[in-house]
C-alpha positions in Angstrom: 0.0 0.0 0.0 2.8 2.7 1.2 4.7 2.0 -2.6 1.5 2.1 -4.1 1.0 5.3 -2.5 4.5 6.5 -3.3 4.4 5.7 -6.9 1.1 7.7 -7.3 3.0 10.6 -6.0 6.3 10.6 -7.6 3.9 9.9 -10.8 1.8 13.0 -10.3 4.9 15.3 -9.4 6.3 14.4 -12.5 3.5 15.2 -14.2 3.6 19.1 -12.6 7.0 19.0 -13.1 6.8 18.7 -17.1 3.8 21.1 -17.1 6.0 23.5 -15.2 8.6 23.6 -17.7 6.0 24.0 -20.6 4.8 27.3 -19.4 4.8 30.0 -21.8 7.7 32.4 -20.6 9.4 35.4 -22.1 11.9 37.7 -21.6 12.8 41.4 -22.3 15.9 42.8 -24.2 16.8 46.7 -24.8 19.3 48.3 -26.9 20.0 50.6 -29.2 20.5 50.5 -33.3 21.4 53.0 -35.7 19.9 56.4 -33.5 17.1 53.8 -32.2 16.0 52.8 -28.9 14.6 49.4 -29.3 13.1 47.3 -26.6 12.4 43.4 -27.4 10.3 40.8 -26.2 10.3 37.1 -26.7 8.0 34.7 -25.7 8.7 30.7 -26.0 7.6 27.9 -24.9 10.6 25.5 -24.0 12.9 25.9 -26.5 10.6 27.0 -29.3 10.4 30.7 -30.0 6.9 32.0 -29.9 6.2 35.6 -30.8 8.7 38.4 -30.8 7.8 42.1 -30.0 9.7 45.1 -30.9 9.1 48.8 -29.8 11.4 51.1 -31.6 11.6 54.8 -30.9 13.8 57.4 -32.3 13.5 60.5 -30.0 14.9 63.0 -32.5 16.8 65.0 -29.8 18.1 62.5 -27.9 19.3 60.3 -31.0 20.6 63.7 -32.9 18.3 62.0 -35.9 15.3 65.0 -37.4 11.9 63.9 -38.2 12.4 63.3 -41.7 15.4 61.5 -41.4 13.5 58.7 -39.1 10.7 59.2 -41.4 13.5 57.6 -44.4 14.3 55.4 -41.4 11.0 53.5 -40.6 10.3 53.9 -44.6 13.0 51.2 -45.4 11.9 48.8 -42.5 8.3 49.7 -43.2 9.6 48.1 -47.1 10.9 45.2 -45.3 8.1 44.2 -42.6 4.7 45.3 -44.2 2.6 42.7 -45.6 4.3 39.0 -45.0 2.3 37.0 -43.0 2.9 36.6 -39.4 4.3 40.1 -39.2 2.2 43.0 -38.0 3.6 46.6 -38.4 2.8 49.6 -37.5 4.2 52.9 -37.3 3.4 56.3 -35.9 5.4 59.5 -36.6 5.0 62.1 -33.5 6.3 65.9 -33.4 8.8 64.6 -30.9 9.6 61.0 -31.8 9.3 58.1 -34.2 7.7 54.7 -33.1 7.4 51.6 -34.9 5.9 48.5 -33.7 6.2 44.8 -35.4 5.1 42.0 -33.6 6.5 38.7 -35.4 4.4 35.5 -35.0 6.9 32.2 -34.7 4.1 30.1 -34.4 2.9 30.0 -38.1 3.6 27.3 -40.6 5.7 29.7 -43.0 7.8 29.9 -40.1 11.0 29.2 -42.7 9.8 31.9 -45.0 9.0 34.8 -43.4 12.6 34.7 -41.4 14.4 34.2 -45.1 12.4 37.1 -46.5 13.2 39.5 -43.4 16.6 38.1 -43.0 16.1 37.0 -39.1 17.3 34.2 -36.9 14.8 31.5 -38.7 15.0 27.5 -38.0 17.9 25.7 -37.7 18.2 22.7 -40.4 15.9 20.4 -40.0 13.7 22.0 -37.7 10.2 23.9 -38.1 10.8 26.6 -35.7 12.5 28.7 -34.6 14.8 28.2 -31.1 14.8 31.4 -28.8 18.3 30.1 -27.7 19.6 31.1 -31.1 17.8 34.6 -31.1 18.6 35.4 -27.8 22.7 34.7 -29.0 21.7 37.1 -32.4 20.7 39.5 -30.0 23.4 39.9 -27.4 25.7 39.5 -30.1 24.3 43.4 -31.7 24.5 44.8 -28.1 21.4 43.8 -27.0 20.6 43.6 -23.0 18.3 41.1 -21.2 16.3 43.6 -19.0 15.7 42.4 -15.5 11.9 41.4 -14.5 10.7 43.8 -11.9 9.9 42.6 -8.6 7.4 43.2 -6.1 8.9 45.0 -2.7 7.0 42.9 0.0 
């Protein structure tokens, strides 16, 4: 009875164990490209890359870039992002700033080629998606930051 017992429970904390670890999840990056201030988030599931949000603003004082020169700047990414599937972009140009938003969905089954067509991290060989492992290395490899999750003060 007592093994019984104990098999039933080492069975069932297994079974939390591997639902634990397929929790959605995502982390934050920040950084800075070209006069733009880009924060980045990934979310993934294990080891498979979910959905990718980027905020990128160009304060035109602070990045010593003027309005019309970001305008030329979100034109050629606006070229590059509009219309492929899985990739929503938008833009808005302010009196003060530049901000573009693309939110890139991994979980599509053109995963392969929507990252050739926008030339990012796609699937390694073999694979049918895309691993946040090997965007998270793209990332800190242009000077990209993981930002810290806040925390509540208790």
């Amino acid at each position: 009875m007592k093994r019984s017992f104990l098999a039933i429970v080492l069975l069932l904390a297994g079974v939390f164990l591997l639902a634990a670890c397929e929790k959605e999840q995502s982390k934050t990056y920040e950084g800075d490209l070209e006069g733009a201030d880009i924060i980045t988030t990934l979310t993934y599931k294990g080891d498979k890359l979910l959905k990718q949000s980027s905020i990128l603003t160009i304060n035109y004082d602070e990045n010593g870039v003027s309005k019309s020169e970001a305008k030329q700047i979100l034109a050629k990414q606006e070229r590059v992002f509009k219309g492929i599937d899985g990739i929503s972009y938008k833009k808005e140009i302010k009196k003060d700033k530049a901000v573009q938003k693309i939110v890139i969905d991994y979980d599509t089954k053109n995963v392969k080629e929507m990252t050739k067509k926008v030339g990012i991290t796609g699937p390694e060989k073999g694979e049918d998606y895309v691993n946040v492992k090997d965007v998270e290395r793209a990332m800190k490899k242009a000077g990209f930051e993981e930002k810290k999750p806040l925390k509540d003060n208790d």
